[in-house]
C-alpha positions as a Markdown table, in Angstrom:
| # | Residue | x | y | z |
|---|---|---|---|---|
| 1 | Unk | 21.3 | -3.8 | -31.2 |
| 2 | Unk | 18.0 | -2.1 | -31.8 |
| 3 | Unk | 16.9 | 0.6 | -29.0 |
| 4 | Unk | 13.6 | -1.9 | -28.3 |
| 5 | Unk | 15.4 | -4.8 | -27.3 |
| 6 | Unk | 16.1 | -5.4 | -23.6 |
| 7 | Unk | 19.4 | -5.8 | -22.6 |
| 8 | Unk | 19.0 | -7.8 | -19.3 |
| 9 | Unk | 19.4 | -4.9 | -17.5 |
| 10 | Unk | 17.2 | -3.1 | -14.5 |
| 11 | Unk | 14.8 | -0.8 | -16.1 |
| 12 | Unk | 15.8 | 2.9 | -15.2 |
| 13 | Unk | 14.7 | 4.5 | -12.2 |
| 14 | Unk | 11.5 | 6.4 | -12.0 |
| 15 | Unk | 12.6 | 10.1 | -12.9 |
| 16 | Unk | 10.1 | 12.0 | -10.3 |
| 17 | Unk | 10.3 | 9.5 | -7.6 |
| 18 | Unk | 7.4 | 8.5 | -7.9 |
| 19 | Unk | 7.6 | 4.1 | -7.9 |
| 20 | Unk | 4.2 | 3.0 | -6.4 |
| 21 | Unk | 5.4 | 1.0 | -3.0 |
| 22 | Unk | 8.7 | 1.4 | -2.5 |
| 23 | Unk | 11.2 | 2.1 | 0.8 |
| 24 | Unk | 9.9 | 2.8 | 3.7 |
| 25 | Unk | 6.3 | 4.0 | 3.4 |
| 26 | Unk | 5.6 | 0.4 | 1.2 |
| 27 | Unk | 6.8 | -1.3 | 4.3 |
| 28 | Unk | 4.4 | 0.8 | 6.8 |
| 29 | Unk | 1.7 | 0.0 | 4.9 |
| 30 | Unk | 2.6 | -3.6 | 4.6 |
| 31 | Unk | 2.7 | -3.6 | 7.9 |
| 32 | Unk | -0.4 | -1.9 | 8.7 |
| 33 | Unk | -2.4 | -4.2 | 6.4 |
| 34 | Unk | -0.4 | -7.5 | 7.5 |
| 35 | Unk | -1.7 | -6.6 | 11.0 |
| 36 | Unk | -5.5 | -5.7 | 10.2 |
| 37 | Unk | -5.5 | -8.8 | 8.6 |
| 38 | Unk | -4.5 | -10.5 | 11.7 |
| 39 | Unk | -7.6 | -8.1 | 13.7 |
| 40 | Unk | -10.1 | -9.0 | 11.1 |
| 41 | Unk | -8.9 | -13.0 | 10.9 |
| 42 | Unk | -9.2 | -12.9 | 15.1 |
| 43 | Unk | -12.4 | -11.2 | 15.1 |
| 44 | Unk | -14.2 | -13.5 | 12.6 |
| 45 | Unk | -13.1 | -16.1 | 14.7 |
| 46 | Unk | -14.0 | -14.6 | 18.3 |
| 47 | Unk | -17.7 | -13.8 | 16.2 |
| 48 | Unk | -20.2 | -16.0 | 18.1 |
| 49 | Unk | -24.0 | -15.3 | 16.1 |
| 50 | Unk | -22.9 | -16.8 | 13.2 |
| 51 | Unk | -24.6 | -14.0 | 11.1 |
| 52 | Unk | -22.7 | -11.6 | 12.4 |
| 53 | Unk | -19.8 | -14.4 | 11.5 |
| 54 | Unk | -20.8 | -13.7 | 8.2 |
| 55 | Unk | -20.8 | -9.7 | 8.1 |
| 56 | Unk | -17.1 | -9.7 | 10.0 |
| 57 | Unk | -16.1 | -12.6 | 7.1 |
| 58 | Unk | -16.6 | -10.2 | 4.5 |
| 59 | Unk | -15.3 | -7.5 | 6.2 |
| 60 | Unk | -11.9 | -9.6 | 6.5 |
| 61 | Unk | -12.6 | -10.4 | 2.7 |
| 62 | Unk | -12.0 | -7.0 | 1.7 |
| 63 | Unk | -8.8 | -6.7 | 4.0 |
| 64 | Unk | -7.2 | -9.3 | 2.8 |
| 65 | Unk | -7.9 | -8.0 | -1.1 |
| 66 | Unk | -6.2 | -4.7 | 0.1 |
| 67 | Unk | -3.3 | -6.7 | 1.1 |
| 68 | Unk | -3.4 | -8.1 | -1.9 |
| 69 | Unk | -3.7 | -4.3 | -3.7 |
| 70 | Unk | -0.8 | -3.1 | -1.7 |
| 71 | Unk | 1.4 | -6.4 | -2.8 |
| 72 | Unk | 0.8 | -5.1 | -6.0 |
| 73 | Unk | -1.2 | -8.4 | -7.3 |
| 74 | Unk | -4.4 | -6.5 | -8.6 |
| 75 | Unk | -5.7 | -10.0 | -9.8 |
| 76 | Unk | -6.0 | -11.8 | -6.8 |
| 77 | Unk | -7.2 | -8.8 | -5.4 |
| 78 | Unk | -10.5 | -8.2 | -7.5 |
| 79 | Unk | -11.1 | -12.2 | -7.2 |
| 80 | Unk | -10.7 | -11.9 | -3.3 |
| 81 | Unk | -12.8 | -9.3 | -3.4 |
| 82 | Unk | -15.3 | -10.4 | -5.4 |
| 83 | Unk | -15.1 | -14.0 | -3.6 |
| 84 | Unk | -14.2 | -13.3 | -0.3 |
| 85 | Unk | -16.3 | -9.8 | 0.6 |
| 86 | Unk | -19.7 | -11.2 | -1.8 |
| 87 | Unk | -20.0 | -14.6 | -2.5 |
| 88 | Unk | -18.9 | -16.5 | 0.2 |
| 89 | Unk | -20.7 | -14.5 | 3.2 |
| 90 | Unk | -23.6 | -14.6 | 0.7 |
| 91 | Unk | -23.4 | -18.4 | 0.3 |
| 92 | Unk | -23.2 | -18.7 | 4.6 |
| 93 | Unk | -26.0 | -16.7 | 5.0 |
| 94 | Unk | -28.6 | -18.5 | 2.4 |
| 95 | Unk | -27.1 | -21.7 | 3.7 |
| 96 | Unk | -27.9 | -20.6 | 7.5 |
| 97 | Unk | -31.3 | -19.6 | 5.9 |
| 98 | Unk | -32.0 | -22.9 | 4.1 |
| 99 | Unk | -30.8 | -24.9 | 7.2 |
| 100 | Unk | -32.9 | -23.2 | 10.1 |
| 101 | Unk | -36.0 | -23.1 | 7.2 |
| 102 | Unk | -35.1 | -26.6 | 7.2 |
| 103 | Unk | -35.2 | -27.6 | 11.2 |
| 104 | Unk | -38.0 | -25.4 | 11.9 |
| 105 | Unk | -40.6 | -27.6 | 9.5 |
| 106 | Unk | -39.0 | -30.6 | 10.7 |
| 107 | Unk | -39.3 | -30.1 | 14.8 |
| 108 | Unk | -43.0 | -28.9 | 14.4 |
| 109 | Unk | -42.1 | -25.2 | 16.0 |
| 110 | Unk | -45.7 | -24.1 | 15.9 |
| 111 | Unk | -46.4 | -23.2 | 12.8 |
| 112 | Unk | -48.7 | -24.8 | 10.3 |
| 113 | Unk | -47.3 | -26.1 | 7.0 |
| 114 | Unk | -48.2 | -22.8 | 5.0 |
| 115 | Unk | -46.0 | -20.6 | 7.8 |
| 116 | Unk | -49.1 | -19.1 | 10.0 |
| 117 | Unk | -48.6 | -19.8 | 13.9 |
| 118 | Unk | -50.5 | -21.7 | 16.1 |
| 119 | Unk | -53.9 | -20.6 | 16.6 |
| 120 | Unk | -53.9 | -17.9 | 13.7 |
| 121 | Unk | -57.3 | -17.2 | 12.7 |
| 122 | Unk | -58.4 | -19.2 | 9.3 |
| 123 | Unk | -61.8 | -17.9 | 9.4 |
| 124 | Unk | -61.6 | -15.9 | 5.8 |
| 125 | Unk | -59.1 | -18.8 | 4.6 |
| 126 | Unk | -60.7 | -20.1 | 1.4 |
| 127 | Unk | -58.2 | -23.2 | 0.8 |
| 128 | Unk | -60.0 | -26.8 | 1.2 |
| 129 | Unk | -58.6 | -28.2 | 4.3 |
| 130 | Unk | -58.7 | -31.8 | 3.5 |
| 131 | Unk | -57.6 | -33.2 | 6.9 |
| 132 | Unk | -61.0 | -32.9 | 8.4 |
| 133 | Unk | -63.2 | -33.1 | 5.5 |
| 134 | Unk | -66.0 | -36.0 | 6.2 |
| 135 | Unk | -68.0 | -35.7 | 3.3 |
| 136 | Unk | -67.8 | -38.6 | 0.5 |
| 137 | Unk | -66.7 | -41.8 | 3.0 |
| 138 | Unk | -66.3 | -41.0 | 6.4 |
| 139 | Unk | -62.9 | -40.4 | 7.5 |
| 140 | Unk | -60.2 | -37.7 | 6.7 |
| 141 | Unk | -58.2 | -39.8 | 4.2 |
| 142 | Unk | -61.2 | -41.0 | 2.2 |
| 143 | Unk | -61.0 | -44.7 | 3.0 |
| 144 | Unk | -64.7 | -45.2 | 3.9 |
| 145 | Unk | -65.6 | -46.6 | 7.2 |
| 146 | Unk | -64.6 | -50.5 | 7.2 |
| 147 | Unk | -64.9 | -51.0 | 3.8 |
């Protein structure tokens, strides 16, 4: 048998002591992580702005990828991390954005088209405002009267 093939038995025990979560103090910090999760997962879903939703989500995405670390699965944690802390608050927040962007121009919240409110002063705007030019037929929309 050659010295660099394994032999089907348990590899030897760290010398120093020194295995990286192992007896007790692995299990406290199992623990200790198993019930932040639960604390982060409660207050994402007691969170009522959903902004703020969005914050506490990606502070519960980082808890849960240092579960992850302390289960020793160093993958899944730097994907939950990368996923769960950035890219999905991100992707709630610009979709909150777009859909409230969205609403306002539909309801008419009194704002022109071009985001000014209600009674701003145009005075020094140079754009043609179209909608109540006269000149060339009569009405605004450039029909001509009764033609």
């Amino acid at each position: 048998m050659s010295p660099n093939r394994p032999t089907g038995h348990a590899p030897p025990p760290d010398p120093l002591g020194l295995d990286a979560l192992s007896g007790p103090l692995a299990d406290t910090f199992i623990a200790a992580a198993l019930a932040l999760a639960a604390l982060m997962a409660t207050a994402v879903v007691l969170t009522r702005r959903t902004v703020r939703q969005a914050i506490v989500l990606s502070g519960y995405g980082m808890v849960l990828g240092l579960l992850f670390l302390i289960l020793q699965a160093p993958d899944v944690a730097m994907s939950q991390i990368g996923v769960g802390t950035v890219l999905l608050p991100l992707i709630v927040v610009l979709a909150l954005h777009a859909t409230r962007r969205y609403r306002d121009t539909a309801t008419g919240n009194g704002r022109h088209d071009d985001g000014r409110p209600d009674g701003a002063d145009t005075r020094n705007d140079t754009r043609a405002d179209t909608r109540n030019d006269t000149r060339g037929g009569g009405q605004a929309d450039g029909r001509g009267a009764g033609r």
